[in-house]
N, CA, C and O of each residue as an XYZ file, in Angstrom:
584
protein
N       0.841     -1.186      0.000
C       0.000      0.000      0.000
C       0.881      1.242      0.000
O       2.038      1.288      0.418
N       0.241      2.152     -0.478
C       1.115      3.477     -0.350
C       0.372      4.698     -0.793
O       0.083      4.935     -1.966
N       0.099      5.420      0.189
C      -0.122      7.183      0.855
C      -0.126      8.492     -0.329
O       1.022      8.871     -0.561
N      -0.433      8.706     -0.552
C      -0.115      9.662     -1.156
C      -1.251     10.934     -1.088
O      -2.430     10.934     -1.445
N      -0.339     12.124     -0.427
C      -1.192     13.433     -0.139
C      -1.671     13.752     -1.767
O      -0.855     13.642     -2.683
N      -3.242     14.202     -2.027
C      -4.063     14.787     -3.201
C      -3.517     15.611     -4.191
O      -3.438     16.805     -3.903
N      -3.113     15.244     -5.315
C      -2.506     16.498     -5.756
C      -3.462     16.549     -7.260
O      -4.273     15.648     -7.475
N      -3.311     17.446     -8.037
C      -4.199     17.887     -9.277
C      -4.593     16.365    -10.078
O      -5.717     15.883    -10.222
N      -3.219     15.786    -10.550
C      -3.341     14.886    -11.198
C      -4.203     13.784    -10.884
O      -4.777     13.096    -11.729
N      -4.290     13.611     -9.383
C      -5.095     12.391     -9.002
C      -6.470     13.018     -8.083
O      -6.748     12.778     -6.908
N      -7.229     13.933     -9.108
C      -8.488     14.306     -8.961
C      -9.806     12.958     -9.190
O     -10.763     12.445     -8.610
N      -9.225     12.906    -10.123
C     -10.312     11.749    -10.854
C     -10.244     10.336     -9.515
O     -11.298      9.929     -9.027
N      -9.215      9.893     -9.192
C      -9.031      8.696     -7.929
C      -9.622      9.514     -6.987
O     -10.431      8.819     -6.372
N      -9.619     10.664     -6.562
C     -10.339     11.015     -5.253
C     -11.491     11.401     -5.180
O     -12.125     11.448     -4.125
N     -12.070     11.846     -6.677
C     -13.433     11.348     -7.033
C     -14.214     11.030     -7.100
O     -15.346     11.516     -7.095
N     -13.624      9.625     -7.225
C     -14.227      8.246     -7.501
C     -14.577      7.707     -6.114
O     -15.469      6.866     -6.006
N     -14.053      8.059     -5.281
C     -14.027      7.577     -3.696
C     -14.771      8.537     -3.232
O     -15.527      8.065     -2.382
N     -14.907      9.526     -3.358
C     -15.403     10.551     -2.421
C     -17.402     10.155     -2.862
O     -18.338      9.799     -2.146
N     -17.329     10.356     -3.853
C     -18.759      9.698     -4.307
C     -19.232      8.663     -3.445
O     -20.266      8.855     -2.804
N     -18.531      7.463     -3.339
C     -18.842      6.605     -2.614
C     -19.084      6.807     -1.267
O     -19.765      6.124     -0.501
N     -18.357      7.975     -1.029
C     -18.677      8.110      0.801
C     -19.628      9.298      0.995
O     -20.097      9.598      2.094
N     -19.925     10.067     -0.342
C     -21.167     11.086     -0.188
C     -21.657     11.472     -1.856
O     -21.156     12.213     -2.702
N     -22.788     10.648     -1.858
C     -23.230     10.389     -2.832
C     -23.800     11.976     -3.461
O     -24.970     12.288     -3.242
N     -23.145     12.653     -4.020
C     -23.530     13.899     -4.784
C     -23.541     13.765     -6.257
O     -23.580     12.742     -6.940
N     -23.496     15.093     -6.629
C     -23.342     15.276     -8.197
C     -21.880     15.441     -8.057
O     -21.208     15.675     -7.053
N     -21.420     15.206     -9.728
C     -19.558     15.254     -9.473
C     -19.384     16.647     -9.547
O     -18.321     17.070     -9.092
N     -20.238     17.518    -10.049
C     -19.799     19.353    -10.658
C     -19.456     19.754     -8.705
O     -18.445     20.279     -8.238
N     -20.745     19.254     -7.930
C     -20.593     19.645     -6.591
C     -19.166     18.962     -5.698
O     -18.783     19.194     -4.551
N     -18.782     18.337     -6.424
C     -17.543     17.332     -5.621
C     -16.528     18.803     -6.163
O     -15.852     19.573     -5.483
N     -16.730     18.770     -7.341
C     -14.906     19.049     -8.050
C     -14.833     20.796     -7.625
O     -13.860     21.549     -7.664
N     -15.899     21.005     -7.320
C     -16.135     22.305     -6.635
C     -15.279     22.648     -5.591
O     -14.322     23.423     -5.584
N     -15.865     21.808     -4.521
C     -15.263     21.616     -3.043
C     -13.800     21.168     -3.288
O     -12.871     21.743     -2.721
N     -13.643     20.331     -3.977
C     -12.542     19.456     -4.266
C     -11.532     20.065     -4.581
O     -10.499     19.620     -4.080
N     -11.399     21.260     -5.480
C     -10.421     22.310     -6.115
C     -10.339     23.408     -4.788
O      -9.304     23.870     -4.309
N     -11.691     23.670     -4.363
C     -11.307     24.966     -3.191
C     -10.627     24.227     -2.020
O     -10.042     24.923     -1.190
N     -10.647     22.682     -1.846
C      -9.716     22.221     -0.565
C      -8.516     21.866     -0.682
O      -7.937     21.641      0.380
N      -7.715     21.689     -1.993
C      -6.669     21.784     -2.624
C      -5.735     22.471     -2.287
O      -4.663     22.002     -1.906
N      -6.106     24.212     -2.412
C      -5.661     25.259     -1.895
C      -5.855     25.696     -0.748
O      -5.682     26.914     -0.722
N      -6.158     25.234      0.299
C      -6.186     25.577      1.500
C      -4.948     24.744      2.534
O      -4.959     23.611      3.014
N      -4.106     25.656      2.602
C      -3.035     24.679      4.201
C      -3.887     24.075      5.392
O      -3.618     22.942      5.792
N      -4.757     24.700      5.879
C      -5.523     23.600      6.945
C      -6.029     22.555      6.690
O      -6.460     21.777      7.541
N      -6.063     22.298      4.922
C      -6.722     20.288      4.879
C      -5.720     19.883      4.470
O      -4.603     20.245      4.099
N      -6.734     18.479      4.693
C      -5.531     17.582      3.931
C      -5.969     16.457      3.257
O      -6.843     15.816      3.842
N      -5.541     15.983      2.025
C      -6.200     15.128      1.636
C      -5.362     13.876      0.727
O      -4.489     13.889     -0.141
N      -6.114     12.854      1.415
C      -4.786     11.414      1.020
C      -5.503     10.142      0.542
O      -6.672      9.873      0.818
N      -4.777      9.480     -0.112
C      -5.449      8.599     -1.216
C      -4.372      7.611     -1.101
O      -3.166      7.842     -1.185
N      -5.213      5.958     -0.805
C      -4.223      4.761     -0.095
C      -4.481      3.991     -1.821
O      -5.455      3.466     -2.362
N      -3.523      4.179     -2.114
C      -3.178      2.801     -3.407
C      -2.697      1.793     -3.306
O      -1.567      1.708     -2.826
N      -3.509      0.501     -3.794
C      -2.976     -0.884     -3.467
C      -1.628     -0.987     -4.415
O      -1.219     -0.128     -5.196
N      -0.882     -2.668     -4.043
C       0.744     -2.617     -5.152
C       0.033     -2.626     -6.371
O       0.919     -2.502     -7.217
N      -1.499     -2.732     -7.192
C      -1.677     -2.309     -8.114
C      -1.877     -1.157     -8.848
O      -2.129     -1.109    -10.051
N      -1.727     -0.008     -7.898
C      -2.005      1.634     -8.339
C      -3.545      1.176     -8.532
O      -3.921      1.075     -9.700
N      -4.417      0.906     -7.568
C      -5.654      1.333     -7.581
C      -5.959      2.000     -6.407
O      -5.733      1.887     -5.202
N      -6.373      2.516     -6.943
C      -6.836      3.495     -5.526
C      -8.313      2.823     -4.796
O      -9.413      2.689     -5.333
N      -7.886      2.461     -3.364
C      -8.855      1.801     -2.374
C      -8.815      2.690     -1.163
O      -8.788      2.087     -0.090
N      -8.806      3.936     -1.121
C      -9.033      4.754      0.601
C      -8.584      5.851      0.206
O      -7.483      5.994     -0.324
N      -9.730      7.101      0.519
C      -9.055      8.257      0.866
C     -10.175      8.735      1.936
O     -11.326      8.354      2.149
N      -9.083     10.059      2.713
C      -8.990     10.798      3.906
C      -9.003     12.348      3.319
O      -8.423     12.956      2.421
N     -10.117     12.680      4.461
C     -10.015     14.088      4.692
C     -10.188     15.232      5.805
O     -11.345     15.517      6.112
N      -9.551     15.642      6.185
C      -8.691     16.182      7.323
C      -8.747     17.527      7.206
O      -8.683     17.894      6.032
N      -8.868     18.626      8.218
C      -8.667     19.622      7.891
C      -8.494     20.442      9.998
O      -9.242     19.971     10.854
N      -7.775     21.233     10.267
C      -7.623     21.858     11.268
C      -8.599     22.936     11.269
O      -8.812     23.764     10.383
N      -9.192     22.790     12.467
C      -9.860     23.435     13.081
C      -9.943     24.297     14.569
O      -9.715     23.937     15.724
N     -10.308     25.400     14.075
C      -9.904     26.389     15.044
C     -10.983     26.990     15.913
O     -10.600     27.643     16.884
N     -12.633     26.825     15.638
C     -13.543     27.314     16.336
C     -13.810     25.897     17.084
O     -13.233     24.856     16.769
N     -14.734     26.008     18.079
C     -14.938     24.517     18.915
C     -15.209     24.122     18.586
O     -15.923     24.432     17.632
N     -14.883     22.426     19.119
C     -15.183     21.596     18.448
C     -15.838     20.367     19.300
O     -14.992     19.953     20.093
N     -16.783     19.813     19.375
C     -18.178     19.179     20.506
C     -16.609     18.251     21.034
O     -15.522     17.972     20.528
N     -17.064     18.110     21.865
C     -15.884     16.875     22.737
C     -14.895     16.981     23.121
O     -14.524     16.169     23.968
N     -13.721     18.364     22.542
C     -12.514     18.580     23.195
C     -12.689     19.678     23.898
O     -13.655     20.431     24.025
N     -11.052     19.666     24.577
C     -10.807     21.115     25.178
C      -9.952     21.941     24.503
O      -9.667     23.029     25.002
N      -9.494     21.605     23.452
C      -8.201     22.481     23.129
C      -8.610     22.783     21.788
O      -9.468     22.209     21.119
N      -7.711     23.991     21.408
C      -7.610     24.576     19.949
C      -6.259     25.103     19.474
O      -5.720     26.017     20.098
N      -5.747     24.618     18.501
C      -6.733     24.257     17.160
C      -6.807     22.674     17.667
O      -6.204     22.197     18.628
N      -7.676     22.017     16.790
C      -7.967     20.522     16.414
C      -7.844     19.623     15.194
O      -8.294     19.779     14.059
N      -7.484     19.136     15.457
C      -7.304     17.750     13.930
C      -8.648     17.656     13.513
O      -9.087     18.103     14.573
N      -9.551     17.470     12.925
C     -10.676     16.874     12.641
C     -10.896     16.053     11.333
O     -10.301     16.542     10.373
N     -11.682     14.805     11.038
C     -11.534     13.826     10.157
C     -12.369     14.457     10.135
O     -12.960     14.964     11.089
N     -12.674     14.584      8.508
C     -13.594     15.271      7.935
C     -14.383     14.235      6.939
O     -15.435     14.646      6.449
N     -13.940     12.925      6.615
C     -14.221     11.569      5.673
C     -13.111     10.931      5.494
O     -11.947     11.322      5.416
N     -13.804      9.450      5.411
C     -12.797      8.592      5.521
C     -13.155      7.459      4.913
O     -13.634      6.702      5.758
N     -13.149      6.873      3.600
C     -13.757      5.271      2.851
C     -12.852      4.813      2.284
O     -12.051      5.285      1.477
N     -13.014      3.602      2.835
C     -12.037      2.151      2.266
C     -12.825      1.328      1.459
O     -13.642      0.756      2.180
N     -12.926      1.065      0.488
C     -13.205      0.382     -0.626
C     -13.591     -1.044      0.542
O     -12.950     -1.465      1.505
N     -14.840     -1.475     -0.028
C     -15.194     -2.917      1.163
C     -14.566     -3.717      1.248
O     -14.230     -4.200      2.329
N     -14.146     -4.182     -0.033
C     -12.799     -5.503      0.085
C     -11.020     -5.254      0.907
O     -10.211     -6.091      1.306
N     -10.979     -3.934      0.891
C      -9.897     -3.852      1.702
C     -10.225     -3.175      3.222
O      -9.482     -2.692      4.077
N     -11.360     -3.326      3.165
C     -11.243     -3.113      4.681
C     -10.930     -4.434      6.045
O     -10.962     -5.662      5.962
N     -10.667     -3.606      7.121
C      -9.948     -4.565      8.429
C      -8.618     -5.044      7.908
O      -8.052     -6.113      8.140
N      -8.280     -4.147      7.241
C      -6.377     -4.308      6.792
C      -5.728     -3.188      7.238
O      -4.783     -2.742      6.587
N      -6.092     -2.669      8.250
C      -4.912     -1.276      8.427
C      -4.574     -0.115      7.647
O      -3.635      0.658      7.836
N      -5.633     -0.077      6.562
C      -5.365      0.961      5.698
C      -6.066      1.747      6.373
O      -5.234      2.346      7.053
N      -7.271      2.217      6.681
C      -7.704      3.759      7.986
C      -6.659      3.550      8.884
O      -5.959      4.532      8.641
N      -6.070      2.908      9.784
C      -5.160      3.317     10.641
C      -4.030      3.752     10.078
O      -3.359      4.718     10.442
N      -3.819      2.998      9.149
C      -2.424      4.017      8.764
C      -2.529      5.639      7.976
O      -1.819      6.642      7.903
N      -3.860      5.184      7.470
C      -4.464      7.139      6.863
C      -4.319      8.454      8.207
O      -4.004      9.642      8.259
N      -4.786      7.328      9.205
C      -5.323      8.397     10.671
C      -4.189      8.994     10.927
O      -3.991     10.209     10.921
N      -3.065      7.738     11.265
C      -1.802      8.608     11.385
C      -0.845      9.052     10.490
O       0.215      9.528     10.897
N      -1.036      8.974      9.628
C      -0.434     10.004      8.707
C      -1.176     11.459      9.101
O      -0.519     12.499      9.133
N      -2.434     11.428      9.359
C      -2.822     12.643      9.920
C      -2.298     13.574     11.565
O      -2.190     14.780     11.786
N      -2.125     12.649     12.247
C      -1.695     12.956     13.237
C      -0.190     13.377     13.057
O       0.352     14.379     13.522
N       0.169     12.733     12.552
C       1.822     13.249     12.141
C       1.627     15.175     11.605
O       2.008     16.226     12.121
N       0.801     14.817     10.277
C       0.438     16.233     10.344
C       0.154     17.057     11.069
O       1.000     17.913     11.325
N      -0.915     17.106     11.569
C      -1.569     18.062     12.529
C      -0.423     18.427     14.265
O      -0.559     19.236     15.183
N       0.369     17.595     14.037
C       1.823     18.272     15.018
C       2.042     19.415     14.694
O       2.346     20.295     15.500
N       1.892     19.615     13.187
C       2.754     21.120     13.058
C       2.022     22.549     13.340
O       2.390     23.719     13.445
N       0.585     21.715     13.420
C      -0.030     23.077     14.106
C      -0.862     22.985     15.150
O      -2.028     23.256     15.435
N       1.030     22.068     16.099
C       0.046     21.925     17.531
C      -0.894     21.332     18.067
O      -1.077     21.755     19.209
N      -1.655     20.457     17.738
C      -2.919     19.823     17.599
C      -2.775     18.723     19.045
O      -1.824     17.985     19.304
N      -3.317     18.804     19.382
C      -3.123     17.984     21.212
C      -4.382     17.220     20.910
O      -4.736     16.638     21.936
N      -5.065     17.031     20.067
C      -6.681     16.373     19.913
C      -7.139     16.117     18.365
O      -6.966     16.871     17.408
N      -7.605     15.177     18.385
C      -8.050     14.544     16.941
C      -9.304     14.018     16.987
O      -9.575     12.946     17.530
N     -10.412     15.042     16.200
C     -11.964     14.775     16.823
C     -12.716     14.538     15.301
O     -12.258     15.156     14.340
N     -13.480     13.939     15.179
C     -14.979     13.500     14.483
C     -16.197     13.662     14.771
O     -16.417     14.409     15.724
N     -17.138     13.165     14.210
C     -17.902     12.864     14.209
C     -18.266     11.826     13.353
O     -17.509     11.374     12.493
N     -19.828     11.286     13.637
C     -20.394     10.932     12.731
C     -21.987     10.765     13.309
O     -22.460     10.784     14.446
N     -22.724     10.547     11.604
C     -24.545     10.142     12.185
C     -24.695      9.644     13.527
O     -23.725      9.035     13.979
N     -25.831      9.793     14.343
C     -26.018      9.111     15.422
C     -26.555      7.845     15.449
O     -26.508      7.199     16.496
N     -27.219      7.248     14.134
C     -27.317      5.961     13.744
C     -26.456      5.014     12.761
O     -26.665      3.940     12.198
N     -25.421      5.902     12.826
C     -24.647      5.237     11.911
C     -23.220      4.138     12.348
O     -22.066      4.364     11.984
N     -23.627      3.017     13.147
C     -23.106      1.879     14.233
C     -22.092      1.500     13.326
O     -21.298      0.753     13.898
N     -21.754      1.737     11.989
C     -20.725      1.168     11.904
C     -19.415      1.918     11.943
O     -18.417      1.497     12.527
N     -19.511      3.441     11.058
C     -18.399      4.246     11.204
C     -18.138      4.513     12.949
O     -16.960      4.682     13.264
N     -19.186      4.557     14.082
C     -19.023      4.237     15.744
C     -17.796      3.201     15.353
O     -16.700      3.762     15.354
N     -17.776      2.101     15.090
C     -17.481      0.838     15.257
C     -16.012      1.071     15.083
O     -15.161      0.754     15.914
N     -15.671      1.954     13.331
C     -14.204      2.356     13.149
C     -13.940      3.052     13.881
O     -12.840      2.847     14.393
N     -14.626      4.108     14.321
C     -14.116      5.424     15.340
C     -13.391      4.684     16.569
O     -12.238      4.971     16.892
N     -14.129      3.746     17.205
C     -13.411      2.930     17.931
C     -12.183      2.117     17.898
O     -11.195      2.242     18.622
N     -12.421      1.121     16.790
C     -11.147      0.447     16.454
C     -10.169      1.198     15.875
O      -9.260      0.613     15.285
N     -10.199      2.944     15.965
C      -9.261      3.498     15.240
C      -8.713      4.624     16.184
O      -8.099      5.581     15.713
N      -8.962      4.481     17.602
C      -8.757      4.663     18.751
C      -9.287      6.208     19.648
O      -8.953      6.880     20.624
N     -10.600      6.178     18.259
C     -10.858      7.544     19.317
C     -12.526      7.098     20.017
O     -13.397      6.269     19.756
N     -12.294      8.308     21.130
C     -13.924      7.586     22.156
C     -14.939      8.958     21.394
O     -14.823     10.055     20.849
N     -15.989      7.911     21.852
C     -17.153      8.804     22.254
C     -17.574     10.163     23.095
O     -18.484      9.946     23.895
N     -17.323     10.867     23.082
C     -17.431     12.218     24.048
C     -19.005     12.851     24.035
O     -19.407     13.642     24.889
N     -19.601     12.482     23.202
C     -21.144     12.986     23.625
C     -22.323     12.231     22.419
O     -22.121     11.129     21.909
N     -23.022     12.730     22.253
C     -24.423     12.478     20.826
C     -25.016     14.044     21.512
O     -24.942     14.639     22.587
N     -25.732     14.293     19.923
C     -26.335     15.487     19.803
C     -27.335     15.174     18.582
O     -27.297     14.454     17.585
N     -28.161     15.989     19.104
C     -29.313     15.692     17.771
C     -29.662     17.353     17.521
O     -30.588     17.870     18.146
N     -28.927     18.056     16.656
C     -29.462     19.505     15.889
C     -31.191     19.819     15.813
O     -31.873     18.931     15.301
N     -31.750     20.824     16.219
C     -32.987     21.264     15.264
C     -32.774     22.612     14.796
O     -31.775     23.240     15.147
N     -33.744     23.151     13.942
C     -33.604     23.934     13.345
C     -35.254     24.511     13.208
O     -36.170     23.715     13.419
N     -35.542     25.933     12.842
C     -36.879     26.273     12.708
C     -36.897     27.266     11.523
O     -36.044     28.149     11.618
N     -37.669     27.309     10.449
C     -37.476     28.173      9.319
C     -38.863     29.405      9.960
O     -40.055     29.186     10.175
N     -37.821     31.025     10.148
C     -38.783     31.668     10.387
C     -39.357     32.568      9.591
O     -38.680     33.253      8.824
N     -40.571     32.664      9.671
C     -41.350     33.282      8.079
C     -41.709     34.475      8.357
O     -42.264     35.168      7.504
C-alpha cells in the first residue's frame, strides 16, 4: 500500500471515492474538491494498493472554532474517511489516521476529533477500532422563520 497526499493529477481517484462516501453530483464534488486543494488547513490522502488502484481516501482539515468533545484549539478533525469494502480490516484507515496525526503536530494539535450520524453503528465501530472515544451524541434542530 502506499499514501499519497491529493494532488491535481489524481483528482479523478479522489473522485471516484469521495462519491462513494457522499453520494452527490460530481460538478458539486470538483467544486469543493479544487477549493480544498488550496487551503493549508486540509488535507487530503489517497491509499493505493501494489496495483495503483486506488482503495481509501482521507479528509482532514484543522480546526480552530470549537469543536463538541474537546478542550483544546486548534484541532485535527476527520472530515471523511472510505475504504473500498474488500480492503477493509487491513490497516489501511489506521495508517491514513496517522499520517494525519503526524500532520496536525505542526499546528500543535493535542486532539483529533470526528464525528459521525447518530445511527450510523458502523463508522461508531471504526471510530473505535481506530482509537478515538465517544465524548457525547447530539441531535441539531432547526426552525425556518417566516
Amino acid at each position: 500500500m502506499n499514501i499519497i497526499t491529493v494532488t491535481e493529477p489524481l483528482l479523478a481517484d479522489w473522485l471516484q471515492l469521495r462519491i462513494l462516501l457522499w453520494p452527490e453530483s460530481e460538478d458539486a464534488h470538483l467544486v469543493e474538491m479544487q477549493q480544498l486543494l488550496g487551503q493549508i488547513h486540509t488535507l487530503q490522502l489517497l491509499a493505493y494498493s501494489d496495483q495503483q488502484q486506488a482503495i481509501a481516501m482521507l479528509e482532514a482539515s484543522i480546526r480552530y472554532e470549537y469543536v463538541n468533545g474537546t478542550q483544546t484549539s486548534p484541532v485535527a478533525f476527520l472530515e471523511g474517511i472510505y475504504v473500498l469494502p474488500e480492503y477493509r480490516r487491513s490497516s489501511i484507515a489506521t495508517a491514513l489516521v496517522q499520517q494525519v496525526e503526524q500532520w496536525a503536530k505542526q499546528f500543535a494539535c493535542t486532539e483529533f476529533a470526528s464525528d459521525a450520524a447518530i445511527d450510523n453503528t458502523i463508522s461508531h465501530a471504526m471510530h473505535r477500532a481506530l482509537g478515538f472515544q465517544e465524548t457525547e451524541r447530539v441531535v441539531y434542530f432547526k426552525k425556518n422563520i417566516s
